[in-house]
C-alpha positions as CSV (number, residue, x, y, z in Angstrom):
1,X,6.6,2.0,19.2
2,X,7.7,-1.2,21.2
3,X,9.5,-3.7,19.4
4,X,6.9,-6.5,19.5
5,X,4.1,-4.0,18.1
6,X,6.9,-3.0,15.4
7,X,7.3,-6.8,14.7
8,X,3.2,-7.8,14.1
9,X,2.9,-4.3,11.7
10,X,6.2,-5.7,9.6
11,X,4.4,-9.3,9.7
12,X,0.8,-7.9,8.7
13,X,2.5,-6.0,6.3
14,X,4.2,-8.7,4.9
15,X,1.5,-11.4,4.9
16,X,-1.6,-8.4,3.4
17,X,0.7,-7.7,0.4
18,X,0.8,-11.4,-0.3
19,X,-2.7,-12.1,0.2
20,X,-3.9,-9.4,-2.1
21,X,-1.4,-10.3,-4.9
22,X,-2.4,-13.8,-4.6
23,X,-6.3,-12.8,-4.3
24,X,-7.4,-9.7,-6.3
25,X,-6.5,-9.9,-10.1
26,X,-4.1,-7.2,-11.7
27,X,-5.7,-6.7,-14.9
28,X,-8.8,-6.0,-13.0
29,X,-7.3,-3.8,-9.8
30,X,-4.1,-2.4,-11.1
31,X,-0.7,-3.5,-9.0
32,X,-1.6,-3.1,-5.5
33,X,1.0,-2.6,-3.3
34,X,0.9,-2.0,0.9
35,X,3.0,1.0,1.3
36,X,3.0,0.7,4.5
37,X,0.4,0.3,7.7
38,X,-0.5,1.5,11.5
39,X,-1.6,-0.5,14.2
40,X,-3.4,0.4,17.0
41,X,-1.2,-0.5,19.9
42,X,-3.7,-3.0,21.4
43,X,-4.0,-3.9,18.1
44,X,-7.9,-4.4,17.3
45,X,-7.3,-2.1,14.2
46,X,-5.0,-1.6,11.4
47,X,-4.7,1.1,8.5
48,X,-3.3,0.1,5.5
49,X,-1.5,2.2,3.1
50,X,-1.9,1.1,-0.3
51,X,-0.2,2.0,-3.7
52,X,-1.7,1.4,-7.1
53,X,0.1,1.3,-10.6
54,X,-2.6,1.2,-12.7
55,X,-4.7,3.9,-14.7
56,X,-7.0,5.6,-13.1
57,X,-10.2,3.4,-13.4
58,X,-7.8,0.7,-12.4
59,X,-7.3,2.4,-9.1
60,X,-11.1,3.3,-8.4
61,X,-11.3,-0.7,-9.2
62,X,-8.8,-1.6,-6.9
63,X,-10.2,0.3,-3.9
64,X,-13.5,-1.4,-4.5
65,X,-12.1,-4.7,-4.6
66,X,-10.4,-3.9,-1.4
67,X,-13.5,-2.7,0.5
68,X,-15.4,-5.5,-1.1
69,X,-12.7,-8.1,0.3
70,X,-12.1,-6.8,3.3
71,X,-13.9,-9.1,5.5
72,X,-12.3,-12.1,3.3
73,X,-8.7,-10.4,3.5
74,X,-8.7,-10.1,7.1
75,X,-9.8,-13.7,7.7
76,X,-6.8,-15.0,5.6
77,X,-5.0,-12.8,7.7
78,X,-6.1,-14.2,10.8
79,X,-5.3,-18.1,9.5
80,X,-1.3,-16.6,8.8
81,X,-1.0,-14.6,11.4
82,X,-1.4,-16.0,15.2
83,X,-2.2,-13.4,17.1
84,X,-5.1,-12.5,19.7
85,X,-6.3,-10.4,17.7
86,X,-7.1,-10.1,14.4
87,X,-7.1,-6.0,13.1
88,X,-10.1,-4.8,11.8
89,X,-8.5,-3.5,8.7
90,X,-8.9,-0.3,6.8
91,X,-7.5,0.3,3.2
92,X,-6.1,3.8,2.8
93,X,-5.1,4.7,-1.0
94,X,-1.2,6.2,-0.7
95,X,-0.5,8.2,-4.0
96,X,3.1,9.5,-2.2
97,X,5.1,7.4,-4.6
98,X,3.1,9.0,-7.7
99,X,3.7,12.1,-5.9
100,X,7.0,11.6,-5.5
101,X,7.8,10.6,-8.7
102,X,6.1,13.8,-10.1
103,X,8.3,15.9,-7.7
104,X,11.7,14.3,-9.2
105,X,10.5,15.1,-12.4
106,X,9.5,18.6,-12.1
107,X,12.8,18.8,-10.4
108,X,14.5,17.0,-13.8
109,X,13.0,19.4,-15.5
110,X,13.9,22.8,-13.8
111,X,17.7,21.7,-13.4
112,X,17.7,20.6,-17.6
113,X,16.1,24.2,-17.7
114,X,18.7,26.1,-15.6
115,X,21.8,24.1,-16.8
116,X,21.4,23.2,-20.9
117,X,24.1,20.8,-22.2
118,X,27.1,23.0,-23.2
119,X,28.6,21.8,-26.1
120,X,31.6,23.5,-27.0
């Protein structure tokens, strides 16, 4: 990836996490976070990874609000962010930190199994 193309995904990265904290509310959606993003290298389209901490419904309410605001998201975007073009932008949800976090604690669990406090 060339630098430039690596500098707009860091800055639309950036500036969509903002916009979405400032925009969609967090009792409603859950925490929305951009995990991370892709963009096309001529850069007329853009995948968003998002994260949700939320319960479930929360999610599902989250991704709605994002599909619902997606037009409005990607104008803000295009008033922040000077570029040629603006991406069309498509919300992905990303559940690799839940997943992650349920690996480290299976993981806890097997080594508390296999090595039990020794008290002597």
């Amino acid at each position: 990836m060339s630098l430039r193309l690596e500098r707009v995904r860091e800055l639309l990265k950036r500036e969509i996490g903002e916009i979405i904290r400032r925009e969609l509310p967090v009792n409603e959606a859950g925490l929305i976070s951009v995990n991370d993003l892709t963009v096309a290298p001529n850069l007329h389209s853009a995948t968003v990874f998002i994260g949700i901490l939320g319960q479930d419904a929360q999610k599902k309410r989250g991704m709605e609000l994002l599909e619902q605001n997606r037009l409005r998201i990607q104008g803000l975007v295009a008033k922040s962010v000077i570029l040629k073009y603006t991406p069309k932008l498509r919300f992905i949800l990303d559940d690799s930190v839940e997943r992650g976090n349920r690996v480290l604690s299976i993981l806890e669990t097997l080594e508390k199994s296999e090595n039990p406090s020794s008290s002597s």
